[in-house]
matplotlib code that plots the C-alpha trace (Angstrom):
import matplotlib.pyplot as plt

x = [-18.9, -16.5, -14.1, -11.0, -8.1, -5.6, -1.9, 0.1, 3.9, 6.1, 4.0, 6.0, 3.9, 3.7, 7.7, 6.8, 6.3, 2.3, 2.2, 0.6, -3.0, -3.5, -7.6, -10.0, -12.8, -15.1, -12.5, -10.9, -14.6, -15.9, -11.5, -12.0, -15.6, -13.9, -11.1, -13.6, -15.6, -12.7, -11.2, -14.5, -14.7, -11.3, -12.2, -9.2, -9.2, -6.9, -6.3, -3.6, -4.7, -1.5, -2.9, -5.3, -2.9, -3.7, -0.3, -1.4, -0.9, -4.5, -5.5, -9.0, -9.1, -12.0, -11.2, -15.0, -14.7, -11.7, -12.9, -9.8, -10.1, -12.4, -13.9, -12.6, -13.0, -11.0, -10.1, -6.8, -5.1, -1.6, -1.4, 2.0, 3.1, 4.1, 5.0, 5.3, 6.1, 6.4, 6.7, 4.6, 4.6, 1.6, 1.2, 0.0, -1.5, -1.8, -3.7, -1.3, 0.3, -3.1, -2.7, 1.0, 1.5, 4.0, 5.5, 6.2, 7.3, 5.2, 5.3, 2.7, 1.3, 1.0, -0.2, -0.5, -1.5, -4.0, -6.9, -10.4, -12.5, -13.8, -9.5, -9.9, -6.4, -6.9, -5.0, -5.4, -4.2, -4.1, -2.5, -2.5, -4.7, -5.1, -1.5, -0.3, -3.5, -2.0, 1.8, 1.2, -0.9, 1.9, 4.4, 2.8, 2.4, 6.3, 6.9, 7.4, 5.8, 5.1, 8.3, 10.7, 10.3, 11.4, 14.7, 17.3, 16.2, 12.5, 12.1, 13.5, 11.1, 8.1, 8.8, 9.5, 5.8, 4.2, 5.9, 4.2, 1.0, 0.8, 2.2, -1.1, -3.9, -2.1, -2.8, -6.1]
y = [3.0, 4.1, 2.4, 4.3, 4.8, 2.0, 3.6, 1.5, 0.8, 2.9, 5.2, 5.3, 4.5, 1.0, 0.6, 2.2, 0.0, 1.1, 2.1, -0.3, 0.6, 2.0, 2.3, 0.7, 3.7, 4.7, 5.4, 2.5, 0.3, 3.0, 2.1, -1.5, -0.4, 1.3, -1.4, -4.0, -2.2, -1.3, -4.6, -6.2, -3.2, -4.7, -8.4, -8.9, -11.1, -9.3, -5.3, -3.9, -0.3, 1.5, 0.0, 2.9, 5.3, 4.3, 3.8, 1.5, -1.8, -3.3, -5.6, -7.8, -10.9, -12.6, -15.3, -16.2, -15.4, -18.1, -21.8, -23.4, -23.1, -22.9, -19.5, -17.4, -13.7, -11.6, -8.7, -8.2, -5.7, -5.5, -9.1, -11.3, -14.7, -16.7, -20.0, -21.1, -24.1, -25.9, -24.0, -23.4, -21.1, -19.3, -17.0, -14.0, -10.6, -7.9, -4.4, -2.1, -3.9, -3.8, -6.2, -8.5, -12.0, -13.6, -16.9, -16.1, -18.7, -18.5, -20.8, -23.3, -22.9, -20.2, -19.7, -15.7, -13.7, -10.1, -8.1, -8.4, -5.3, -5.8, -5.3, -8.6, -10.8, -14.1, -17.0, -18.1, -21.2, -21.0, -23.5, -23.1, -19.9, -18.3, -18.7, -16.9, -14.1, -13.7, -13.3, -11.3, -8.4, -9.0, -8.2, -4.8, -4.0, -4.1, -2.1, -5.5, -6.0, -9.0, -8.1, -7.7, -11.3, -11.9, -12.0, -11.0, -11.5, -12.7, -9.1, -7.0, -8.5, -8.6, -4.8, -4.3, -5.2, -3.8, -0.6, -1.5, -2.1, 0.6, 2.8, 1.1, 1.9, 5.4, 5.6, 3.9]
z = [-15.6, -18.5, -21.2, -20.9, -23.3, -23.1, -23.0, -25.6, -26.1, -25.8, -23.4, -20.3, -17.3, -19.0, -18.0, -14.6, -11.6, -10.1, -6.4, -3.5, -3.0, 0.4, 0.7, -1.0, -1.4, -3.7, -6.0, -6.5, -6.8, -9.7, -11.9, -11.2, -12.9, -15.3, -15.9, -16.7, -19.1, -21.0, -21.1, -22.1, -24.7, -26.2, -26.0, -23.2, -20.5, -18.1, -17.2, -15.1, -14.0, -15.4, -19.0, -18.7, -16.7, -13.1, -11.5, -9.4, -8.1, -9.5, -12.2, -13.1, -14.9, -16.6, -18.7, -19.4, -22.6, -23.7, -23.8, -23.2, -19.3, -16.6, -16.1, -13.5, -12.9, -10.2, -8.7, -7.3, -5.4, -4.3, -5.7, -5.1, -6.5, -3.4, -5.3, -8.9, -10.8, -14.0, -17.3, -20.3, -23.6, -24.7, -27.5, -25.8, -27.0, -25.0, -25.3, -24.8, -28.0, -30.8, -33.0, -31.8, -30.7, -29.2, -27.6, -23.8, -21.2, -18.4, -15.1, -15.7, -12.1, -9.4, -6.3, -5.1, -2.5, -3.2, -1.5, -3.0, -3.1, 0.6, 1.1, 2.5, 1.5, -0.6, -1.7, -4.9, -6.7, -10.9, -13.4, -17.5, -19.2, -15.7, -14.3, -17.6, -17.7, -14.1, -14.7, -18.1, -15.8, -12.9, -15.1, -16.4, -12.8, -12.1, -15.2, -17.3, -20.7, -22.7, -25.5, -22.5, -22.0, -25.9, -26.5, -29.3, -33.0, -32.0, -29.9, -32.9, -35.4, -33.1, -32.5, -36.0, -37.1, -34.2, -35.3, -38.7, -37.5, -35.3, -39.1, -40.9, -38.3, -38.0, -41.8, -41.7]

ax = plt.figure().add_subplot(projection="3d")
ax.plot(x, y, z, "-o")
ax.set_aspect("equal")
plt.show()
């Protein structure tokens, strides 16, 4: 078990869609290991494996930790959204961003399809906190991020004081 470095914006392989996972060894039970520790490390609630340089179609969620839904902690491998409907915005954070918020529309619920660690493949239904957690670590798995679904004058100033936060910790 190890916390690993979480790649933040700009780093490429965040903008890189991850690679299906073929075998579930050894290898990929000691990341999702690692991907939990280092998410519980940073207070998140969801990981996608290329957030610490693993190009690779994987993500855990535990939202535990948040109050405002019921708690819910997952594995998922080569996960895909089969159905989705209603909408709902959220400000999100996100890891790869330290310190930046911000108002994302999100379908309110989901259903998806993913392999748990015995590569056995599971439907799962989620609605509100979840459903977003979900989309938000989907998203980083097709090479999406969080400001990509911002647009115009509320991207440039979100990315303007990330910029300036990521100046001040830089500095401090």
């Amino acid at each position: 078990m190890a916390v690993r470095k979480i790649r933040s914006y700009p780093d490429p392989i965040l903008k890189t869609p991850t690679l299906r996972v073929d075998v579930i060894d050894e290898d990929i039970k000691k990341l999702v290991e690692d991907m939990f520790d280092t998410m519980y490390a940073e207070d998140g609630v969801g990981l996608a494996a290329n957030q610490i340089g693993e190009p690779l179609r994987l993500m855990v969620i535990d939202t535990t930790p948040k109050k405002e839904s019921p708690p819910l902690k997952l594995v998922l491998i080569n996960p895909e959204l089969i159905h989705a409907e209603g909408t709902i915005r959220y400000r999100e954070g996100c890891l790869s961003f330290p310190g930046l918020t911000v108002e994302v529309e999100r379908y309110r619920k989901v259903r998806l399809k993913a392999l748990n660690l015995e590569g056995e493949e599971k439907e799962y239904e989620l609605e509100g906190f979840p459903a977003i957690v979900f989309q938000h670590e989907l998203d980083h798995l097709n090479g999406i991020t969080f400001i990509d679904r911002v647009n115009g004058l509320k991207r440039r100033l979100a990315l303007e004081k990330y910029y300036k936060l990521q100046r001040q910790r830089s500095r401090g």
